[in-house]
Structure formats: C-alpha cells, structure tokens
C-alpha positions, 0 to 999 in steps of 0.5 A: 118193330116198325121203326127197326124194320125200316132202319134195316131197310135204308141200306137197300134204297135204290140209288134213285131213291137215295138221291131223292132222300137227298133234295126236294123231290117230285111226285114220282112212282116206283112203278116200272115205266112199262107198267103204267099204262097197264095199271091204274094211276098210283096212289100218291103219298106225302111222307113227312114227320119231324124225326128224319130218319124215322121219315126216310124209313118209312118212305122206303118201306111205302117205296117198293110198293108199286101202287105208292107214289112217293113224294118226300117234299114239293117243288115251287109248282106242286101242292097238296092238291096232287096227294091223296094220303099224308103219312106224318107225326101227331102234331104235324098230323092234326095241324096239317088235317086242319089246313087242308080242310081249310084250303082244299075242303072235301078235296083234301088227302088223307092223314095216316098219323103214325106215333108212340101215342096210345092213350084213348083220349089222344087217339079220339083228339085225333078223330075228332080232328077227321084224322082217317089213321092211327098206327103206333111206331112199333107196328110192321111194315105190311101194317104201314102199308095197309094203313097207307091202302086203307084211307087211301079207299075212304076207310078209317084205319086204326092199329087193333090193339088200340081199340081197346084203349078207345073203348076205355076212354069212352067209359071214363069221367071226363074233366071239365075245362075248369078241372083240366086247368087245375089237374095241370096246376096239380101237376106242376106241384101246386097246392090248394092255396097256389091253385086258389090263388092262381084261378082267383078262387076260395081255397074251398072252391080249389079243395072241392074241384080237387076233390073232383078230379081225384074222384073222376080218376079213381085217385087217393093221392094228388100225385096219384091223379097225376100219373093217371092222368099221365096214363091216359093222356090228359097230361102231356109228360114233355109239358112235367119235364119242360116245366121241371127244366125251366 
C-alpha cells in the first residue's frame, strides 16, 4: 500500500531532506553534484496534498530518484512556471488544473492526482478538467514514480484497475441537472412533498423525476438510489454526514 510504503520510508529521509520538510524550500535535485552536467536537466516536481504526512511521504518515495526535483513549497521569487508535474489531493488537483490553465496556458505543469477516489464518474470529472494522472493511495511507490514519468513526457496515466470503473461509468444513464438536485434532496432524507416544495414544482412532477432517477439507477428503493449513487459517485458521502451533523 502506498500510503504504508511511504510512512515506513520517513524514517530514512536524508537529514538534508528532513530539513527541507521543515520550512519552505527551493527547487532542488537529489542528484549528486558531479552528476549534473552529465545527465539531462531533472524533472522538477511539486509536491502538495492537504494530508501532511501523506505530503511528506510521497516526496520522500519521488526523492531518491535522480531524475526528480523535488519542491515542497515556493520562495517569494519562485512560481509554478518552474515545475513540470504537480503531484497533490482531488480537489486540490482540479482547482489547481484550472489556475494554471488560466495563468500559464500550454505552458502550465502536470496534475498526478493521487486519491481514495475510484468511482468512474469522479475519475472522467477529473479528465474532463485536463487532469493527466490519477493513482488511488493504495498504489506502490514504483506506480507514484511511474505516474510522476508518465505525464512528465506528455502521456496520460491511470492507475489499470481503474479503467474498468470508467468503462462502466461510460455505459450508465446519466442524470440531468434537474435530477441530480433531487438525488441530492433524496439524499438528504426528503420526501415527494418537501422536494415538490423545495423546487416549486407539482408533487406529481417530483414522483415522476423520482421515478426517473430510480430507474437510471437500476433501484427499487429510494434509499437504494442513494447508495448507488454513493457508489458511483454522483453523491459525496462527506456532504450525507456534514448535512447529518448540522
């Protein structure tokens, strides 16, 4: 598991490393000096994701490589212009895609996104938004690495036993806007008449489009819809347990 592999490798960070874990840091290789002007110029790696440890242990599986150029943060005078492949978070992943489209056009790095999100429909999202890899966080080291090589030369990379979960995604009705609104009412416990009355519509018109989504996703039940939906991602279950807690 990957995110096993990298815990076991904290203990064996360099001590330069370690220091560069504690505080901003430059882009830098783990190249020997000697060896610079021997190889071609590393590719340089922003590593970022809003689990720390998960952050720390993924730069020190990409570290030893001396192809890689790790940078864990920017100085005042450094941007995103400098790096070539951004290995971070799913969120993280697509706003950032965005931004750098924005601000540095054909010119902007690489998104390896690396998650526990394996649902097809958040993997085409991902796509969709230009992202160039996916691996899951129980992937190996070597795969991170690979991932990292792969969109660094232009190429796409997605974890194998994923394409299967794509492939099915391609092959399922999709909901209109209309009917994702109310998978989400459904979700949260509403009946016919609170969804009627939440959209301004007949209760008719709310049993139909009910109707609907339970036939697109192959459901008997309404609570039935909603795991499936769950399980294929059209619902995030972080959103069932916020709306539970409020």
């Amino acid at each position: 598991m990957l995110f096993r592999q990298l815990l076991a490798r904290i203990d064996n960070i360099p001590r330069d490393l370690l220091r560069l874990i504690d505080r901003p840091i430059t882009v830098r290789s783990s190249m020997h000096p000697e060896t610079h002007h021997t190889m071609s110029r590393p590719i340089t790696v922003h590593v970022t994701h809003g689990e720390p440890l998960l952050e720390a242990g993924m730069a020190a599986a990409l570290y030893p490589h001396a192809e890689f150029a790790i940078v864990r943060s920017f100085a005042q005078h450094e941007s995103l212009s400098d790096v070539q492949v951004i290995v971070t978070g799913y969120s993280n992943g697509l706003m950032m895609r965005t931004e750098t489209l924005k601000a540095l056009g054909h010119k902007a790095p690489a998104i390896l996104i690396v998650t526990p999100y394996r649902q097809g429909r958040q993997i085409r999202t991902a796509i969709e938004h230009g992202i160039q890899g996916y691996i899951l966080q129980n992937a190996t080291s070597d795969e991170l690495v690979a991932g990292v090589r792969a969109v660094a030369q232009g190429r796409r990379y997605i974890t194998p036993s994923l394409v299967a979960e794509i492939a099915n995604s391609l092959t399922q009705s999709s909901l209109t806007v209309r009917e994702g609104g109310i998978l989400h009412l459904l979700a949260k416990g509403h009946s016919n008449k609170a969804i009627a009355k939440a959209l301004d519509i007949s209760m008719n018109t709310a049993k139909a489009h009910v109707k609907t989504i339970m036939r697109k996703l192959d459901s008997v039940t309404r609570t039935q819809a909603v795991v499936t939906a769950m399980d294929r991602g059209l619902i995030d279950d972080r959103e069932l347990f916020n709306t539970a807690a409020n």
